[in-house]
LUMNUPA-745335 format. One record per residue (C-alpha): residue number from 1; x negated, y, z negated. Coordinates in Angstrom, 3 decimals, always signed. Each point is the difference from the previous one (the first is absolute). Layout:
 pos       xx       yy       zz
 NUM        X        Y        Z
...
***
This chain:
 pos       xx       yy       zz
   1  -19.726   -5.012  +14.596
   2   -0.627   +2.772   -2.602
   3   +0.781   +2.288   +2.607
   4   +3.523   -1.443   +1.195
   5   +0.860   -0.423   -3.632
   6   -0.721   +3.942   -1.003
   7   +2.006   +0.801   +2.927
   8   +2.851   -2.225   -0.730
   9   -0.125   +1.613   -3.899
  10   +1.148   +3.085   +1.172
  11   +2.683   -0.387   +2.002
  12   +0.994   -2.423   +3.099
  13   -2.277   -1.266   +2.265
  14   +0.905   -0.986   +3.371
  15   -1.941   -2.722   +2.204
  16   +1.726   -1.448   +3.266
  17   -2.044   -2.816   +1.406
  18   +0.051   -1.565   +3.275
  19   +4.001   +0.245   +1.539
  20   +1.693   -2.997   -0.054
  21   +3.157   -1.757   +1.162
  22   +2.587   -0.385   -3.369
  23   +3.489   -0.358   +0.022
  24   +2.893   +1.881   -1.041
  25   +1.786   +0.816   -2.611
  26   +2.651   +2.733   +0.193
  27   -0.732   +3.204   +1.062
  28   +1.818   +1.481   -2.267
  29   -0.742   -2.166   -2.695
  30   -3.336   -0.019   -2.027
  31   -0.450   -3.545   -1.798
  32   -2.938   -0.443   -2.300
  33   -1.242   -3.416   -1.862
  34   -0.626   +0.819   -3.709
  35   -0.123   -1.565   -3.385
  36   +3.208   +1.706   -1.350
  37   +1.161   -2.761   -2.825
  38   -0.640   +2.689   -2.390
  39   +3.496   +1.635   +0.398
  40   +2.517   -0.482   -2.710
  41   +1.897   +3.059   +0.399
  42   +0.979   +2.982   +2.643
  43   +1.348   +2.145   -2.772
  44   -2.606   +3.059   -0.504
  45   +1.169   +0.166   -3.810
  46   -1.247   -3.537   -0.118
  47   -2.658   -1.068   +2.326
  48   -3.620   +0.155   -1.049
  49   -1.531   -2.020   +2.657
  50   -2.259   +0.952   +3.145
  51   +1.830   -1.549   +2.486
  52   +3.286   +1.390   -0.349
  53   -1.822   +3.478   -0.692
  54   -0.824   -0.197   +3.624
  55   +3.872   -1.035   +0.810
  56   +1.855   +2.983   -1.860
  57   -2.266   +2.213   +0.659
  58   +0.962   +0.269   +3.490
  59   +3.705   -0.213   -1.589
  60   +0.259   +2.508   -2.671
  61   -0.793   +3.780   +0.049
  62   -2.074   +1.541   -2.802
  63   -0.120   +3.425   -0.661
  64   -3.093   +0.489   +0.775
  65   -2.969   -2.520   +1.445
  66   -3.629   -0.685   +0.162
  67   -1.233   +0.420   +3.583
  68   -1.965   -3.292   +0.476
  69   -2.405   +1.412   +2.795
  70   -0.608   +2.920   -2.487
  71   +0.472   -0.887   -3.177
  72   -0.494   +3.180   -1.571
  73   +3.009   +1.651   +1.686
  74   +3.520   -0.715   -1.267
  75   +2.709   -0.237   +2.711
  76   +3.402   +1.624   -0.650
  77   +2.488   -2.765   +0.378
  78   +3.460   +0.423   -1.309
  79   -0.978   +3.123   -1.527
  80   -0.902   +2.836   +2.181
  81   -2.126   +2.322   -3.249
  82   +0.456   +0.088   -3.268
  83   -1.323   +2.134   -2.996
  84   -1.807   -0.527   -3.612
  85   +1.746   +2.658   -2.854
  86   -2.568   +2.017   -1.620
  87   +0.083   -2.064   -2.979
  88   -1.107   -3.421   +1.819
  89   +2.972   -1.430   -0.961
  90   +2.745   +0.279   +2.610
  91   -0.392   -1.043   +3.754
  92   +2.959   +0.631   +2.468
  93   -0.026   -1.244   +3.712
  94   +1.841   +1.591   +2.671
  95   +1.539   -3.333   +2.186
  96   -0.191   -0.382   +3.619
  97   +2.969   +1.415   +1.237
  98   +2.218   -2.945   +2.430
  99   -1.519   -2.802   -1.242
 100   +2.434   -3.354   +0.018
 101   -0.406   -3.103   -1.274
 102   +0.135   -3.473   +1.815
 103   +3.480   +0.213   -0.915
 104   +0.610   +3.066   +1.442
 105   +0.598   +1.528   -3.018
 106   -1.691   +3.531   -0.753
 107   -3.037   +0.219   -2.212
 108   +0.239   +1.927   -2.990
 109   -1.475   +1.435   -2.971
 110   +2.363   -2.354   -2.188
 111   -1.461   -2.960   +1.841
 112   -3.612   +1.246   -1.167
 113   +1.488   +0.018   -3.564
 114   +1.581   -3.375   +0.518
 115   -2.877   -1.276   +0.917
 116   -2.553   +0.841   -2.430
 117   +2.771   -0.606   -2.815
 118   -0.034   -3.865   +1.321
 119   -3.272   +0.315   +0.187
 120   -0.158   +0.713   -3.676
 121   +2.858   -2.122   -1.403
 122   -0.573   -3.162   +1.595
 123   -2.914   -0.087   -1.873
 124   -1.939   -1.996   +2.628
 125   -3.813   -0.906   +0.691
 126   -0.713   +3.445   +1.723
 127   +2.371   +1.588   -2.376
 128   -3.130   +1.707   -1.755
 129   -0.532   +2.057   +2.993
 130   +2.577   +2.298   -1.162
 131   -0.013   -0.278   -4.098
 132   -3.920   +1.032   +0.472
 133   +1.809   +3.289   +0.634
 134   +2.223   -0.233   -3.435
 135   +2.965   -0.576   +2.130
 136   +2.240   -2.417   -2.098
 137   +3.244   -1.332   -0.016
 138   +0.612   +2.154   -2.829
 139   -0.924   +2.997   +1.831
 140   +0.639   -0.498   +3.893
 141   +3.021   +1.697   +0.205
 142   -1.437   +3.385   -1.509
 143   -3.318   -0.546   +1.874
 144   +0.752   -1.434   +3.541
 145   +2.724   +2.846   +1.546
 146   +1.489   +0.905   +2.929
 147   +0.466   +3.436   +0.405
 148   +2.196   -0.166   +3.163
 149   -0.051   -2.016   +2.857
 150   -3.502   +0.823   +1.166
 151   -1.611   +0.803   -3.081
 152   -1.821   -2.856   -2.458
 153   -1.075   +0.772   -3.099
 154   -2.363   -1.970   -2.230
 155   -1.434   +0.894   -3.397
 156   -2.989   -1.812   -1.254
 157   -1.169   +0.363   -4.072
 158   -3.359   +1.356   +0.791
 159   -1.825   +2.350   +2.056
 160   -1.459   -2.626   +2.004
 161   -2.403   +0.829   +3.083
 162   +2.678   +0.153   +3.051
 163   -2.465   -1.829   +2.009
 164   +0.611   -2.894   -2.563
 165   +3.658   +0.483   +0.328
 166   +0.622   +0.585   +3.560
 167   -2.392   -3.253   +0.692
 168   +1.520   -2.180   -2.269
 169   +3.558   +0.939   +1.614
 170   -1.596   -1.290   +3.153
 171   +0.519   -3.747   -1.054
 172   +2.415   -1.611   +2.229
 173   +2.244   -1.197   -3.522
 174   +0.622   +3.523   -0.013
 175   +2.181   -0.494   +3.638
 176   +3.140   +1.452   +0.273
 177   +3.265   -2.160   -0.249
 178   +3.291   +0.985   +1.211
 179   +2.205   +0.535   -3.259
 180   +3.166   -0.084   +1.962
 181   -0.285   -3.673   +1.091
 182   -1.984   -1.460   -3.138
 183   +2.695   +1.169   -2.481
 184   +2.040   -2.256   +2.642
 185   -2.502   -2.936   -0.530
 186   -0.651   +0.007   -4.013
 187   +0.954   -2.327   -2.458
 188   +0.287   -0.722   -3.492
 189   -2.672   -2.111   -1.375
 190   -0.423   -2.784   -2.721
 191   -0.153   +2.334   -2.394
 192   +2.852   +2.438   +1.469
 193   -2.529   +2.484   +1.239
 194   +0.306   +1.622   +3.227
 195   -2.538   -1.910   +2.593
 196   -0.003   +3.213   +2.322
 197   +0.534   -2.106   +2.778
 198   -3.188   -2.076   -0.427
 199   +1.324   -3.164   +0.521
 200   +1.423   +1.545   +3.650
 201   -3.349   +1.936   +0.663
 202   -2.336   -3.179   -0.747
 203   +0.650   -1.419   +3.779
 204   +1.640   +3.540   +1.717
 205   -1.326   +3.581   +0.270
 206   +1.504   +3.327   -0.565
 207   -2.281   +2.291   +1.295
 208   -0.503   +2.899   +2.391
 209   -3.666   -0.953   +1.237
 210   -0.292   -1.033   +3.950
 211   +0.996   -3.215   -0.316
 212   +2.317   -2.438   -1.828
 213   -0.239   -3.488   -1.580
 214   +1.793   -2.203   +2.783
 215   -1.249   -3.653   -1.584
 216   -1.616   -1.499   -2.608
 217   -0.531   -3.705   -0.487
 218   -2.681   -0.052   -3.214
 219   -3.263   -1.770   +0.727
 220   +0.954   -0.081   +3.978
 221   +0.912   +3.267   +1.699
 222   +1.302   +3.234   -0.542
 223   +0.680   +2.603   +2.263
 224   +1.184   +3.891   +0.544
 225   +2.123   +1.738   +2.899
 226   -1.065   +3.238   +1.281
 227   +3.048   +2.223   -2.076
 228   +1.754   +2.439   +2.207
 229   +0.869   +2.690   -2.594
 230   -3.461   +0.541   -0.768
 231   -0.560   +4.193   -0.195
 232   -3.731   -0.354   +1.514
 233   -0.845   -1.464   +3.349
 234   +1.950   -3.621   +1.129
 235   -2.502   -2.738   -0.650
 236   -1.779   -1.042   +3.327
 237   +0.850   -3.775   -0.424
 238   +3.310   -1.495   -1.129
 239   -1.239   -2.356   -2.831
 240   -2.973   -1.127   -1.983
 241   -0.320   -3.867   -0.455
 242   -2.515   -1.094   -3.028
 243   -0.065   -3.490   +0.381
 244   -1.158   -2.319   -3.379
 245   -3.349   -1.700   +1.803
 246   -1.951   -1.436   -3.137
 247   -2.936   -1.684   +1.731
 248   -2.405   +2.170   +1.882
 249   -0.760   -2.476   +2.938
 250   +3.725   +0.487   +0.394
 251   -0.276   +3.588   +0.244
 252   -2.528   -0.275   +2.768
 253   +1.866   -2.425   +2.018
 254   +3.161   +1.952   +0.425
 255   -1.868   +3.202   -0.145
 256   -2.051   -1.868   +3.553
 257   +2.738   -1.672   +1.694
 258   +2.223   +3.570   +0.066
 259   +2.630   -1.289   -3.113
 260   -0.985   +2.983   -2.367
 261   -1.460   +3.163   +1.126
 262   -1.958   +0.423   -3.393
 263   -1.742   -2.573   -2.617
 264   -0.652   +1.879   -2.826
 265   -1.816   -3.002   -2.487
 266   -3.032   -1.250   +2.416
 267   -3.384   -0.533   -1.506
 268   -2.780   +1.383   +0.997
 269   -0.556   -3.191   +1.801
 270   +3.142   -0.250   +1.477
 271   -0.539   +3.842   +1.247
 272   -2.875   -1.262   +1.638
 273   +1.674   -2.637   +1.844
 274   +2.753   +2.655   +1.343
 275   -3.206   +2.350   +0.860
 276   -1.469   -2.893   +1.952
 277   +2.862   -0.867   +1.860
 278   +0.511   +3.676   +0.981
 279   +3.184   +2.514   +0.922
 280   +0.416   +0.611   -3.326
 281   -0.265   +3.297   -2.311
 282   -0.644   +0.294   -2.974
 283   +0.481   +2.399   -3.085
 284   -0.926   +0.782   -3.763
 285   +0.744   +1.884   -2.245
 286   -0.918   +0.051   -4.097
 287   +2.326   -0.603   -2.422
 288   +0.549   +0.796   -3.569
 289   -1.568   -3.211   -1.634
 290   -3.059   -0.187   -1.935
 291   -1.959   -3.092   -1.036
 292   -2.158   +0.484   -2.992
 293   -1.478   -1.966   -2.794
 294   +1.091   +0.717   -3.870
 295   -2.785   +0.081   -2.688
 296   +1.286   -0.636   -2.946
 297   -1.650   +2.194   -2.873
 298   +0.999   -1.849   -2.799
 299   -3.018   -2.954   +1.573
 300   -3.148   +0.586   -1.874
 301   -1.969   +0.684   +2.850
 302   +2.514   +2.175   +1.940
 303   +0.937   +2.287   -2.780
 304   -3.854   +1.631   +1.161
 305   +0.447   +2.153   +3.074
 306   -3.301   -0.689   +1.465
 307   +1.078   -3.476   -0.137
 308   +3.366   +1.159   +2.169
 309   -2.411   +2.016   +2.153
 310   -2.400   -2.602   +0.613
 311   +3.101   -2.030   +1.106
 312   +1.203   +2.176   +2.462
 313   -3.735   -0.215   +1.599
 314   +0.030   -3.739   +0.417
 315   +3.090   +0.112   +2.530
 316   -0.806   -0.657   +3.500
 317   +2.591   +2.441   +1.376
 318   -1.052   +0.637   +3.193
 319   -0.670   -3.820   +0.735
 320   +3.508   -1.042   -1.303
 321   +1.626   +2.752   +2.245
 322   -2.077   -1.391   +3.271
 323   +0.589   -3.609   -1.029
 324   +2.800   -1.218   -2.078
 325   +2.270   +2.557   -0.485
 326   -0.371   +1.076   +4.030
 327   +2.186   +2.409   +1.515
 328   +2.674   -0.640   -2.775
 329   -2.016   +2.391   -2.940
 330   -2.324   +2.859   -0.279
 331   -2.508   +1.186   -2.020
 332   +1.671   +2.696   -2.777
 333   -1.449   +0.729   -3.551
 334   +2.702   +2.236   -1.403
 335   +3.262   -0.536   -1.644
 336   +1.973   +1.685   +2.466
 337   +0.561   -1.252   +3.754
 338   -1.499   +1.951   +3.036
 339   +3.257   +2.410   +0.876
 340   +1.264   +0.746   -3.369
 341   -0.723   +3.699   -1.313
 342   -3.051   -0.037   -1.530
 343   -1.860   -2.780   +1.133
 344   -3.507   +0.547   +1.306
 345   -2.256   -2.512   +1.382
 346   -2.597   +0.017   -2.990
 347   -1.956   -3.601   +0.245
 348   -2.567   +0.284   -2.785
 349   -0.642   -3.625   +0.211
 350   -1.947   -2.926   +2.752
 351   -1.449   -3.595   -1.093
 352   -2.925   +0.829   -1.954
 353   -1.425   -2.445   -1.876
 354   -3.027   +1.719   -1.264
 355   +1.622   +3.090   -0.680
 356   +2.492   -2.614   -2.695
 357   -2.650   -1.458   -1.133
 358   -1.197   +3.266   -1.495
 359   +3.189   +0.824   -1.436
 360   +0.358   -3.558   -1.454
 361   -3.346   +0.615   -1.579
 362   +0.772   +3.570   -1.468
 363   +3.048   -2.052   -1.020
 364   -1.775   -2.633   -2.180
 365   +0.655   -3.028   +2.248
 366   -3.037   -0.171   +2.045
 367   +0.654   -3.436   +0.317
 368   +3.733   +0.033   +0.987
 369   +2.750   -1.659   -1.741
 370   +3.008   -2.131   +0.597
 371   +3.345   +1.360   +1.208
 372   +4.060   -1.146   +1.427
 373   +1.896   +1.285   +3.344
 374   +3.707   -0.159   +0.323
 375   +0.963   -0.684   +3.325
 376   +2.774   -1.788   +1.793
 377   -0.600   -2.955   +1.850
 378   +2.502   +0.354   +2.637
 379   -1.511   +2.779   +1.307
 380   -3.124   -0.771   +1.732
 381   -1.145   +2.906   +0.912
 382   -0.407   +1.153   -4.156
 383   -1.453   -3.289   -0.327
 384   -2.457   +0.650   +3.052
 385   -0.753   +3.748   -2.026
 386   -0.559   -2.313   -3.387
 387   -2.543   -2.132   +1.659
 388   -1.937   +2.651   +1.619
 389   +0.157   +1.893   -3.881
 390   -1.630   -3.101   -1.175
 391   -2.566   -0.336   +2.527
 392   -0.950   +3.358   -0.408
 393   +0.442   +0.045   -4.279
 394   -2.329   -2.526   -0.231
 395   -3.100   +1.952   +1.666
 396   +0.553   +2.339   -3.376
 397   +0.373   -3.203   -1.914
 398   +3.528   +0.314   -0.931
 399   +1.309   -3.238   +0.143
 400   +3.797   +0.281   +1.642
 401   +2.575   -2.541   -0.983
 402   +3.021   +0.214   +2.454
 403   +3.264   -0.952   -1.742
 404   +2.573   -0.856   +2.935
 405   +3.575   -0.264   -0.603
 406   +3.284   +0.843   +1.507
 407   +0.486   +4.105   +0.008
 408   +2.813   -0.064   -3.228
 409   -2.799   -1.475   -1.926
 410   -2.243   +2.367   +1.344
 411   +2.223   +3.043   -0.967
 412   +0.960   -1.121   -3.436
 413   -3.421   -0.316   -1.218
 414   -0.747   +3.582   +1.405
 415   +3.182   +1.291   -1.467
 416   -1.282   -1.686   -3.527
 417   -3.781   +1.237   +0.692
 418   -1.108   -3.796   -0.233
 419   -2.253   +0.266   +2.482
 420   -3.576   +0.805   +0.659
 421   +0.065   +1.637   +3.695
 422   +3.665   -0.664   +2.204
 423   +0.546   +0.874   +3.413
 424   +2.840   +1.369   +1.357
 425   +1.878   +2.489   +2.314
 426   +1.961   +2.966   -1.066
 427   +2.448   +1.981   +2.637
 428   +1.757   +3.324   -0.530
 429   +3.187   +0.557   -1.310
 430   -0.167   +3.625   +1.482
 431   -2.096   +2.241   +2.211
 432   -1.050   +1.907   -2.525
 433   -3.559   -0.272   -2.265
 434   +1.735   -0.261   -3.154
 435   +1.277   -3.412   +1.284
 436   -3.116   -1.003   -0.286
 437   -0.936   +1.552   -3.786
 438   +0.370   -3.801   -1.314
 439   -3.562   -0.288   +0.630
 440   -0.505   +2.864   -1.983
 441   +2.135   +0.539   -2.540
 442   +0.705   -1.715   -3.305
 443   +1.089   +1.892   -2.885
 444   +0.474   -3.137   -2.496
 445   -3.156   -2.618   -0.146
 446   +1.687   -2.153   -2.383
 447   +1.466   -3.197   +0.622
 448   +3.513   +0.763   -0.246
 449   +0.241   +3.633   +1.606
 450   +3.354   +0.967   +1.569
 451   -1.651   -0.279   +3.528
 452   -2.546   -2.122   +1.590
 453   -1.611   +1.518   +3.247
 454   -3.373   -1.502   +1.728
 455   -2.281   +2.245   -2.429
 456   +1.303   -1.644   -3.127
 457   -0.114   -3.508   +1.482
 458   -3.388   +0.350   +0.197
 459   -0.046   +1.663   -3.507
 460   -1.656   +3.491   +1.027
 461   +1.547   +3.154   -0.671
 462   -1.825   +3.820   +0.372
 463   +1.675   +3.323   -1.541
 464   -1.594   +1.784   +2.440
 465   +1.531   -1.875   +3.048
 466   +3.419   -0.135   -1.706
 467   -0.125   +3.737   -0.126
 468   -1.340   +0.598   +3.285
 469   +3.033   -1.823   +1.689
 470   +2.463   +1.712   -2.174
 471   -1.215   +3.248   +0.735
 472   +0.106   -1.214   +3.703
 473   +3.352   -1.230   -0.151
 474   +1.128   +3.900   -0.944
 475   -2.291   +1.478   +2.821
 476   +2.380   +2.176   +2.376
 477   -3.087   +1.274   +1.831
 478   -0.313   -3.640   +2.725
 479   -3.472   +1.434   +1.059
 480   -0.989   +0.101   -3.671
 481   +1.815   -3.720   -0.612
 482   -1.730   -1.607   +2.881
 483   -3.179   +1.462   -0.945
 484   +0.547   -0.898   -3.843
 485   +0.302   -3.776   +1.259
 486   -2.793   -0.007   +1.952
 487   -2.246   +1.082   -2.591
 488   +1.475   -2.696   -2.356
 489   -0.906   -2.748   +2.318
 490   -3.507   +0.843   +0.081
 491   +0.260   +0.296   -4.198
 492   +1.905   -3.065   +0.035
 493   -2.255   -2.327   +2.233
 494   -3.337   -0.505   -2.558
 495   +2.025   -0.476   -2.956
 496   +3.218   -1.828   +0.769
 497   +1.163   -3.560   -1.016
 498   +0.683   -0.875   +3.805
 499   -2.012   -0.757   +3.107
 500   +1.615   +1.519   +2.880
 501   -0.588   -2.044   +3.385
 502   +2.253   -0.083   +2.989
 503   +3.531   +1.561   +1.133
 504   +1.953   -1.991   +1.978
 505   -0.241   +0.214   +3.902
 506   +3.370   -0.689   +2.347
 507   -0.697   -1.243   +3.161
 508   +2.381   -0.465   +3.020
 509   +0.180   -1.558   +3.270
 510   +2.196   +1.110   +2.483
 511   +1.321   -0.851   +3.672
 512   -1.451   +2.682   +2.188
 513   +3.779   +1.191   +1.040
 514   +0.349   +1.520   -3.844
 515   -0.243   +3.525   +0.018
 516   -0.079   +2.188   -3.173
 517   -0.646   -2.990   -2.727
 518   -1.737   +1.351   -3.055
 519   -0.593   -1.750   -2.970
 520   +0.653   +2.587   -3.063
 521   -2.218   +0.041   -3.024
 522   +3.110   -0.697   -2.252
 523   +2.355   -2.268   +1.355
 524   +3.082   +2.431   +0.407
 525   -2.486   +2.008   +2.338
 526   +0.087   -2.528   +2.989
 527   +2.746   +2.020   +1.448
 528   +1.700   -1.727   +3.370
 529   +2.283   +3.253   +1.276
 530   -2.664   +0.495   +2.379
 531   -1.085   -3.615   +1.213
 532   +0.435   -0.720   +3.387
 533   -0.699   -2.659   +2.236
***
């Protein structure tokens, strides 16, 4: 099982058992059972939620993308090059020439600009994204340009690293909207501001990806049509069907009697089940999640780092991974997801009780102490990784109280540093390392700082570390950045507030006729253009 699972970290993995007899579903329809009640919104401006990531990013162009299967090259999407002025300030992207939208309407330069100016104003979840960059509604009509019809323009306020940049301009709320028919669409709000046709976008698309949104019926289906102006190669199938499947055993059934062709939520149970019964494939890929535990400094016993480190060396990681977190998360100690620039596969740590036993000693607590996890109760699996942490706690004689509540409660005490230890999961907002600086930064340690990220909820914060990622965040050299990251990780691991454990795992099954179905490591990387069945 360690095997399968290393392979399945690093990309898909196919396995096609036994052929069977299914039946059919379109040909040139793909329909997949998946737990998509997450969706409130289609409108990239507004959406912040995996599902629809998935959705629109098969609908809207970026300029540029991450290449799933290689996730150190950046494809070039709407824009064909572009260039970085010699005082890091300035980047300008030469468009694709012939490029139309669903509408039929040309893609422009000014639709760029429109779009990251909605982007900006609408002041939405994901709105960040761009005001990172000092781009402001004060400012976006000096700093977001089009210099003719093929010719973007976008000035940022510092000399960031381009790699930072051009990766963060990879997130699919960066997707391209056809000016032309929004200004059509918008509306005056409550408050008499311009909606930038929001309210329109919410349930319709404007894009110029390969396909367009043809339905949507929230918590039930939704579905995209292969679009017919799109400047790259015509989608192989006509539509995409994601149909809302919330119970696993579901999911299986459909997936075996030939209703879906894909069931995207089975267990590692379940997966067994489909394995047994045979003709099926199967795929993996792993995604941009990370579950870790939080030590909270401001504890008495935690505020020691041998006590941290002697935590991190009573987790059973390997066990979990082989037993109750099967096929669905693997092992990672680092703050940064297996993919992401950076990242390298430094595990420092294995259960070793003696080994924190020692460190508890050199500590002053030979004879252990008592101590709280967070953890939600509606997800078993955390509780399943809580149980196993007190099993193995109590062989160093730490004496693990688990506190079980609903997730909100979970969250607010972290947010408050009320607890002792929490578990939790934390996702990317972009493919980028500095996404990922919460767990290292924190500039303000005091109880009312302007910002709260995951290092001051667990009330640690290192001048070093806070000017090791600044300097990185200026890096132009991407050799030098990557290598800079790596070499924090490994400074990072003895010392921190955190025990990293697991990143999350997606697992597929698939009917046998599905050709071409990868599962991206970001959600707008599953890319359907060339699915076939």
């Amino acid at each position: 099982m360690k095997k399968l699972l290393a392979a399945m970290a690093l990309g898909a993995s196919f396995a096609l058992a036994t052929p069977a007899v299914h039946a059919a579903t379109p040909k040139d329809t793909l329909i997949e059972a998946w737990r998509i009640d997450d969706m409130i919104t289609l409108d990239p401006a507004e959406m912040y939620e995996l599902s629809t990531y998935e959705v629109t990013g098969n609908v809207y162009d970026t300029l540029v993308a991450v290449n799933g299967r290689k996730t150190s090259e950046i494809l070039h999407k709407a824009a064909l090059s572009w260039t970085v002025s010699d005082d890091g300030k300035t980047y300008t992207f030469k468009l694709r020439p012939n490029q139309k939208f669903q509408s039929g309407n040309p893609v422009t330069a000014a639709d760029v600009v429109y779009s990251y100016q909605r982007l900006t104003a609408l002041n939405k979840s994901p709105a960040f994204l761009i005001q990172d960059l000092g781009i402001t509604t004060d400012n976006m009509n000096t700093t977001l340009k089009a210099v003719d019809d093929l010719t973007f323009q976008m000035t940022v306020d510092q000399a960031y690293a381009p790699s930072f940049v051009i990766n963060k301009l990879c997130a699919t709320n960066f997707g391209i909207v056809d000016s032309v028919l929004l200004k059509s669409k918008e509306a005056k709000q409550a408050d008499g501001s311009n909606d930038w046709g929001n309210g329109w976008l919410k349930t319709n698309s404007a894009g110029s990806g390969p396909f367009a949104i043809a339905q949507w019926k929230p918590s039930e289906v939704v579905t995209i049509q292969a679009n017919p102006n799109y400047w790259g190669p015509k989608p192989k199938l006509k539509r995409i069907v994601w149909r809302h499947i919330a119970e696993e055993a579901s999911q299986r059934l459909l997936l075996e009697s030939g209703d879906v062709d894909i069931a995207r939520n089975l267990s590692a149970d379940q997966l067994d089940g489909v394995r047994k019964k045979g003709g099926f494939k199967f795929t993996a890929t792993a995604q941009n999640n990370n579950l870790y535990a939080g030590l909270n400094t401001k504890n008495q016993y935690l505020a020691n780092p041998k006590v941290r480190e002697a935590i991190r060396y009573l987790i059973d990681y390997d066990g979990l991974a082989k037993t109750a977190l099967r096929e669905g998360w693997i092992v990672n100690e680092t703050f940064l997801p297996n993919g992401v620039l950076g990242f390298i596969d430094s595990r420092p740590y294995k259960l070793d009780i003696a080994k924190a036993k020692a460190l508890l000693a050199e500590a002053g607590h030979p004879d252990g102490f008592p101590l709280t996890v967070n953890v939600a109760s509606t997800q078993q699996q955390w509780m399943d990784v809580a149980q196993s942490m007190q099993e193995t706690f109590a062989k160093a004689g730490i004496k693990l109280q688990i506190l079980a509540s609903d997730q909100k409660t979970v969250i607010t005490n972290y947010r408050a540093r009320k607890h002792d230890m929490a578990l939790l999961t934390w996702g990317i907002d972009y493919f980028d390392p500095n996404t990922n600086m919460a767990f290292v930064v924190n500039t303000d340690n005091s109880d009312t700082p302007k910002s709260k990220p995951l290092a001051w909820r667990n009330g640690w914060m290192n001048e070093d570390f806070n000017k090791q990622a600044a300097a990185l965040l200026m890096e132009t050299d991407a050799g030098k950045r990557k290598a800079g990251y790596q070499a924090m990780i490994k400074a990072w691991q003895p010392i921190s507030p955190f025990a990293m454990m697991f990143q999350q795992n997606m697992v597929a099954a698939l009917s046998p006729k599905v050709k071409n179905f990868f599962i991206g490591p970001n959600p707008e990387m599953t890319q359907y253009d060339t699915v076939y069945k």
